[in-house]
Each structure stands twice: as C-alpha cells, then as structure tokens.
N, C-alpha and C positions, 0 to 999 in steps of 0.2 A: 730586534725591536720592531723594525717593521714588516715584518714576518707574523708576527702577534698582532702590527696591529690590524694585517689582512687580512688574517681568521677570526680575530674578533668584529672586524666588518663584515665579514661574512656569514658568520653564524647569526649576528643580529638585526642586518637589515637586508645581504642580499640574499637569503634560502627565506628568509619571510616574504620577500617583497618577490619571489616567485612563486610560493603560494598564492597570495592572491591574484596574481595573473594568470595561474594554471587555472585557479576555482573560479575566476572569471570569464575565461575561456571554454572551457571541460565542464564545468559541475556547474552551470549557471540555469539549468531548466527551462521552466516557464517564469521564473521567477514568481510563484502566488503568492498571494499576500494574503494576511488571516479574514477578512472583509469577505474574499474570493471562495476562502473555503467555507466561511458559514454562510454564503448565500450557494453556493452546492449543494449545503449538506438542507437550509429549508427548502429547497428549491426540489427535495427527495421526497418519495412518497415510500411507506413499509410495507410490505407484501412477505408473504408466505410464499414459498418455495419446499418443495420434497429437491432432495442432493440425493440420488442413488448412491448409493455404496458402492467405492473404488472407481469413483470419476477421476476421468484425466486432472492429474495435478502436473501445472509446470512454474518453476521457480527457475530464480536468476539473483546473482548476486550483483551489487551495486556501492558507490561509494557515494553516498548524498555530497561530502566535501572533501575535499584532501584535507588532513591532519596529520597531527603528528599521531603514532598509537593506529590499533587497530579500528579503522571507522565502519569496517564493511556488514551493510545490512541485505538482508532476504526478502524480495518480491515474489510471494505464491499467487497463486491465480489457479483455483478449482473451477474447472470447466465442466459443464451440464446442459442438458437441454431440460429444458422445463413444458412438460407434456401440458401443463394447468393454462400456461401464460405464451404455448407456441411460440419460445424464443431461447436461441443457445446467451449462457449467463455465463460469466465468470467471477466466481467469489473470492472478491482479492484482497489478502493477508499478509503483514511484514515480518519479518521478525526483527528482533534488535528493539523494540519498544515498548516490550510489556514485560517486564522481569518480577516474579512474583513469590513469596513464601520464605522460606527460613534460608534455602540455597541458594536463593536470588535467582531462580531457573527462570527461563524465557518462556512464556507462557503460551506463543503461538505454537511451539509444536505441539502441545496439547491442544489446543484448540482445531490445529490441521489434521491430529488422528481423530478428531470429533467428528471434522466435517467428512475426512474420508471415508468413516463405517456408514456414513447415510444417515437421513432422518426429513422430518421438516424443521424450518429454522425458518426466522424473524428477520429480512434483510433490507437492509435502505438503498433504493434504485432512484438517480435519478431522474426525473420528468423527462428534460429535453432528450437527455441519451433512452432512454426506453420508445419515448414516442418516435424519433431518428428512426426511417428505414435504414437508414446505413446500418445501424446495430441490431446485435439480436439472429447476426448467422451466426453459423460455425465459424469463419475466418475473425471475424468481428461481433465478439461477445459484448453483451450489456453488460455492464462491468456494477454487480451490486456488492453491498459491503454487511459482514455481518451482523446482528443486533444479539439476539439470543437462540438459543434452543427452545424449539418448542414441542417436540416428538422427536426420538431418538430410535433405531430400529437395533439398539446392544441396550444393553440394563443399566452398566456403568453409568455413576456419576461424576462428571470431571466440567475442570469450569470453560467455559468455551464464552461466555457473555465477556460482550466487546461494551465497556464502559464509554461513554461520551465522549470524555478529553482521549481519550485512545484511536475512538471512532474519527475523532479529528484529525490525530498525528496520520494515519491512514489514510484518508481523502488527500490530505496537504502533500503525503509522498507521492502518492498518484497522480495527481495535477500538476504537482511541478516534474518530477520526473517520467510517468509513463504515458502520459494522456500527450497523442502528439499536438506539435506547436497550431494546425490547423483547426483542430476538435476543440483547443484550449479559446482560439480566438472564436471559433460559433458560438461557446459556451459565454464566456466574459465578451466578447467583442472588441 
C-alpha cells in the first residue's frame, strides 16, 4: 500500500515538479515575449542578398523545453559574405516548424537545399544588428532571416518562401535561444 502510494506520488507530482525546475533552470532563454518579437521583426528592413552555392552551412541541435516525447529541434545558419552589402550574413533556419504536404515532411530541408544551390533571395535584417559594427564579420554574422526566392541559379521549383507566422516562430527561437543574453539586452534594453 505504501509502496503505491510512493510511486503514485512520484509519477504525478515529483518527475513533474522536476521538470519545471530543470525548464527553469536549463531551457529558460531570454525569456522573449511576443511584443519582443514583433518589434524585431518591424524593427527589420528587406534586402536582397545573392547566397553563392555551397556556403558554409552549420546546424545544431536543441531542446526549446524538456518534455515528455521527442522535443529536439534544428538551428541552421548558412553563412555568406555578401559582396553588394560588404558584410559576412548568416541566414538562419529551424527545422521542427514547418511540416508541410500530404507526408507531413519538414519543409526546412527543402528550403536549406534551396538556399545551398545559391541564388538571390528576399531576406529580413534587422536595423540595429546590421548598422552594429560588432556584426557583419566572419566570427559574427548579421543574422538575416528568409522571406522568398527571388533568382535561383538551378531551374528547379521547390517551395523555400518562409510565411509570416513561420517568420515569427524563427525570430522568437533566435531571440530566446541563440541571440546572447548581452545583444538581447542592447536590442530590448
């Protein structure tokens, strides 16, 4: 009897009430808030960019929270120098939030062999971090986000246009998770 009722105190309040203190601790970010990300995102201006074919791609896996199930998402970041705008870029991509079509497939790896064959694309930079001398080397890319294709240097058509509410889930992961805590407080204050 009380053997049962240890495991059922166990399973129902204390493996819950250590997730939240793990996701407290571990998975807590910048904590942004949706406010945070749309004044990000008007706070961007869109520019044109050529992506050479077979730019440095570096990805990383991540858990936004502890759960129960498989939660773990993909942080891409295609790396470029942009000859037009004299400034190394990183066009950065998740997967795990765009699932699309009849097989429910993930729709950033098509969208990352898009960006890898090269072309020009439509992307959202923005203001502060572009005019920032700190951004814009090699070690610290201006971190733009995709919008469309606009010139493709392969003939293929494949869907690579990053919707709005999408464009958003992608800012919000960037800001709370990869933008460090010092860039997060120049940006919001």
């Amino acid at each position: 009897m009380i053997r049962g009722l240890g495991y059922t105190f166990g399973m129902f309040i204390g493996i819950p009430s250590i997730l939240v203190v793990v996701n407290f601790f571990f998975f807590r970010g910048n904590q942004v808030t949706q406010n945070e990300v749309t004044e990000y995102i008007v706070e961007s201006k869109l520019i044109e960019v050529f992506i050479p074919a077979k730019s440095t791609e570096i990805w990383d896996s991540y858990y936004p929270k502890l759960t129960r199930g498989n939660n773990s998402k993909c942080f891409f970041q295609i790396m470029f120098y942009s000859q037009e705008h004299h400034k190394h870029m990183a066009l950065i991509t998740f997967d795990g939030y765009d699932f699309r079509g009849e097989y429910h497939y993930d729709n950033n790896r098509t969208r990352n062999d898009v960006i890898y064959s090269g072309g020009n694309f439509l992307v959202r930079a923005n203001k502060a971090q572009w005019s920032d001398p700190a951004y814009g080397s090699e070690t610290n890319p201006v971190p733009v986000f995709g919008v469309k294709v606009i010139k493709r240097t392969r003939d293929s058509q494949v869907a690579f246009d990053v919707p709005d509410n999408l464009n958003r889930i992608f800012v919000e992961q960037y800001l709370d998770h990869f933008l460090s805590k010092e860039d997060f407080k120049k940006l919001f204050g």
